[in-house]
C-alpha positions as CSV (number, residue, x, y, z in Angstrom):
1,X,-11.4,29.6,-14.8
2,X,-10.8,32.2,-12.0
3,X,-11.6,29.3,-9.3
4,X,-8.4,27.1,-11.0
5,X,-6.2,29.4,-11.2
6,X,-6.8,30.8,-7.2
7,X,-5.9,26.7,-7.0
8,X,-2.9,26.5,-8.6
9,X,-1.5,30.1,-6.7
10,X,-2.3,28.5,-3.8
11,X,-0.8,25.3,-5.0
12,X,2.3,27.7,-5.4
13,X,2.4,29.9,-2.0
14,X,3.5,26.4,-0.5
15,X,5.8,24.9,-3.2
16,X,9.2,24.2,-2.6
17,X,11.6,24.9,-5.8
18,X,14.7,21.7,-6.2
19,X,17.8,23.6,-6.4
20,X,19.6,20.5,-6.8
21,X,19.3,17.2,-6.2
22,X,21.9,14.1,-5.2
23,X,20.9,10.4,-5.4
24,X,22.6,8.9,-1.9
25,X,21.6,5.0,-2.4
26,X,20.0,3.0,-4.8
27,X,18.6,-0.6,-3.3
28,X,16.7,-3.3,-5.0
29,X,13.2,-1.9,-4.0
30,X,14.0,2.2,-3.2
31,X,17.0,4.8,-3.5
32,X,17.3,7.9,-1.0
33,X,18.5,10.9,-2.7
34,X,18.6,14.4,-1.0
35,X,17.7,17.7,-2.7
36,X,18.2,21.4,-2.0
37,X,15.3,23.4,-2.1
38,X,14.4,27.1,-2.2
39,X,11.5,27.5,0.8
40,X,8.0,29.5,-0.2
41,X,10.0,32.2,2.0
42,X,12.8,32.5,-0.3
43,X,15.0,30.6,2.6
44,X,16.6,27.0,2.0
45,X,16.4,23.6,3.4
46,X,17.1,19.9,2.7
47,X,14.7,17.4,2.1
48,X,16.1,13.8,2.3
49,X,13.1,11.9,0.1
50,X,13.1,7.9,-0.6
51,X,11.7,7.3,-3.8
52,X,9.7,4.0,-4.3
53,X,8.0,2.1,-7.7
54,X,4.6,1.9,-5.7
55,X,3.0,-0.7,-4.2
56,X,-0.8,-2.5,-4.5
57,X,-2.7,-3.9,-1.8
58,X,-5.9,-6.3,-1.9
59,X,-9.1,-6.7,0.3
60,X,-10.1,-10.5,-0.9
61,X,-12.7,-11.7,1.2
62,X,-13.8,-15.6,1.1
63,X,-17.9,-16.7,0.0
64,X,-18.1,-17.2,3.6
65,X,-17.0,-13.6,4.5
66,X,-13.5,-14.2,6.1
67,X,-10.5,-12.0,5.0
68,X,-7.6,-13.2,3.5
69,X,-4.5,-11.9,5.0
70,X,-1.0,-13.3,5.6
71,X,1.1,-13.3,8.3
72,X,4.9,-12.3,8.0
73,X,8.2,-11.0,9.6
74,X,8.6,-7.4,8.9
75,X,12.8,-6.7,9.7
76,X,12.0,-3.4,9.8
77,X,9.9,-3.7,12.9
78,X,11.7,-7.1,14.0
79,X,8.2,-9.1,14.2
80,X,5.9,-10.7,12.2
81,X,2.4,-8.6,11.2
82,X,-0.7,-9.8,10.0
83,X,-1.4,-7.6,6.8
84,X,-3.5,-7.9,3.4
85,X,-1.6,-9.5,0.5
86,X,0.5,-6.5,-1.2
87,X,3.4,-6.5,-3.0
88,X,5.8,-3.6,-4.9
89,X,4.9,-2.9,-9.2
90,X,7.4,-3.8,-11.4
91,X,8.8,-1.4,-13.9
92,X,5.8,-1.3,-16.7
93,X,3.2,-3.0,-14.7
94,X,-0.3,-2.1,-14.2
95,X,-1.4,-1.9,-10.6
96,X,-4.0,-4.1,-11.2
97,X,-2.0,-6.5,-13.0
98,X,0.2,-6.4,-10.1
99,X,-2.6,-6.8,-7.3
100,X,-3.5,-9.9,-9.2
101,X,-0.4,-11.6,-9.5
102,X,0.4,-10.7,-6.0
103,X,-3.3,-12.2,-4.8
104,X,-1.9,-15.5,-6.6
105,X,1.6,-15.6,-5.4
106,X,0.7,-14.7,-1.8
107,X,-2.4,-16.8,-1.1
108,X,-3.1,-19.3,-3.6
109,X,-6.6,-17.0,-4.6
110,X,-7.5,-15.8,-8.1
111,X,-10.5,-14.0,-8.5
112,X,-12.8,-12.7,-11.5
113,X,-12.6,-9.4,-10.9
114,X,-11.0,-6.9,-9.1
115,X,-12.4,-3.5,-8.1
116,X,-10.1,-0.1,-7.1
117,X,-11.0,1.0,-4.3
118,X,-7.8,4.2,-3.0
119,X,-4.9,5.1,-3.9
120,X,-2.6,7.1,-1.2
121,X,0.5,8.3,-0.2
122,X,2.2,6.0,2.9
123,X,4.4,8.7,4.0
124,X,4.3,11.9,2.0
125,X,6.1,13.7,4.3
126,X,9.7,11.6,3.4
127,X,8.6,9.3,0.7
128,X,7.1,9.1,-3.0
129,X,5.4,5.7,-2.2
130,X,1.9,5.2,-4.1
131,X,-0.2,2.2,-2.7
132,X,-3.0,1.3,-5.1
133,X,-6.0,-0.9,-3.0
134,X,-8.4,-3.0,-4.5
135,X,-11.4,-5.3,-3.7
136,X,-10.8,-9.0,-5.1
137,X,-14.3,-10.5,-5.6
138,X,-15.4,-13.9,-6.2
139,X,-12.3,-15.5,-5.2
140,X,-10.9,-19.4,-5.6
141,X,-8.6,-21.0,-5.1
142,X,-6.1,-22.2,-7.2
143,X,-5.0,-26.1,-7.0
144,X,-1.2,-25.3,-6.9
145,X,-0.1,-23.6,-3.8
146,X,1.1,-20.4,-3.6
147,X,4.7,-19.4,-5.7
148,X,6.1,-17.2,-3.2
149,X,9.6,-15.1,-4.5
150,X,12.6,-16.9,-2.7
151,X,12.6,-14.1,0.0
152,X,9.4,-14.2,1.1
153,X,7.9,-16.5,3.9
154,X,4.4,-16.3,4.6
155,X,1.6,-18.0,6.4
156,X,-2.3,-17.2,4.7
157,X,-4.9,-17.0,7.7
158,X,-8.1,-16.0,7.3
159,X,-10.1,-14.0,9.6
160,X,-13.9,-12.8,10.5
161,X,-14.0,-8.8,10.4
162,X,-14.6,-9.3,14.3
163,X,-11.3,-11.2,14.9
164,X,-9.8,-8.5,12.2
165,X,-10.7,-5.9,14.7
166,X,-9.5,-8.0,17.6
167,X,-6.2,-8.3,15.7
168,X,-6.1,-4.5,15.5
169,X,-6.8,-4.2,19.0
170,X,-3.5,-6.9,19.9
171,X,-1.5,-5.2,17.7
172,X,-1.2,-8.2,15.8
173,X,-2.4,-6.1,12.5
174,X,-0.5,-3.0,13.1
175,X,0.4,-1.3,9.6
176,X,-2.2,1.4,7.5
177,X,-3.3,-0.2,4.9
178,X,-4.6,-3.7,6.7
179,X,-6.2,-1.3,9.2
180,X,-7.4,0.9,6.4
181,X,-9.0,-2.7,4.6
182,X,-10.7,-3.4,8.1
183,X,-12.0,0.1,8.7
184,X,-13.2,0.3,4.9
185,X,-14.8,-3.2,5.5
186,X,-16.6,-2.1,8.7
187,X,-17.7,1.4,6.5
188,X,-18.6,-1.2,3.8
189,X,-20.8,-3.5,6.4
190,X,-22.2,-0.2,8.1
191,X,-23.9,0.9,5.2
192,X,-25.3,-2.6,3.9
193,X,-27.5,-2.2,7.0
């Protein structure tokens, strides 16, 4: 007991108390709102913080050991990435129903079972954005092509963990979690040995 609570007064010694708090924009996937808070020095600051539903993220990998991934235009970075399927939870939706359905949508793949694998943070320092990553196992795919939403243009490629790597390298795969999928696949290969 006296081990927990040394925890949670440390927990505390670096806590930032919301004075207040103002929502600045609300979009169809995050908002921004800024709050006031009281510093662990008794000083004050502002923290502008974009809050975010979550997001999954899935490693499928073929029966003949190539990883399923799909290329796209990220706006944001004015190119087009090569990155695992992922895709944002809808309000009330399980992460793994969500990795599923966005498996399906994406590439065409179902699987028959899916495996949890991390769950982290994407930028803790500005944003509340959870990604959940699974492991889609024994995948097939489905005779209808993929239902993509009308926003969303993607090509599916599928790569050895050697040309993964090279993508890495080219900057063709150039987000975290992708290169977190590769490096966990490597970790994954590593220890099979």
């Amino acid at each position: 007991m006296l081990n927990r609570t040394k925890e949670v007064d440390k927990l505390k010694k670096f806590e930032e108390k919301t004075l207040s708090s103002q929502k600045i924009f609300t979009g169809k996937v995050i908002s921004l709102q800024v709050d006031d808070v009281e510093l662990p020095n008794g000083k004050t600051s502002k923290r502008e913080i974009i809050k975010h539903p979550g997001a999954v993220a899935v490693i499928a990998i073929t029966d003949d050991g190539r990883i399923v991934m799909v290329e796209q235009y990220r706006k944001a970075m004015e190119r087009s990435l090569v990155e695992i399927p992922a895709g944002k939870l809808e309000p009330g939706e399980e992460p793994l129903k969500t990795a599923e359905r966005e498996l399906e949508e994406e590439t065409g793949y179902v699987c028959e079972r899916m495996e949890h694998v991390i769950s982290f943070y994407t930028s803790p320092g500005f944003a509340d954005e959870l990604v959940h990553v699974y492991v889609a196992h024994q995948l097939s795919k489905k005779e209808d092509a993929a239902s993509l939403d009308e926003d969303e243009f993607v090509e599916v490629i599928e790569l050895t963990l050697e040309e993964a790597q090279q993508y890495i390298a080219e900057e063709k795969i150039y987000d975290a979690k992708t290169a977190y999928a590769v490096q966990y696949l490597q970790l994954m290969e590593a220890l099979q040995k």
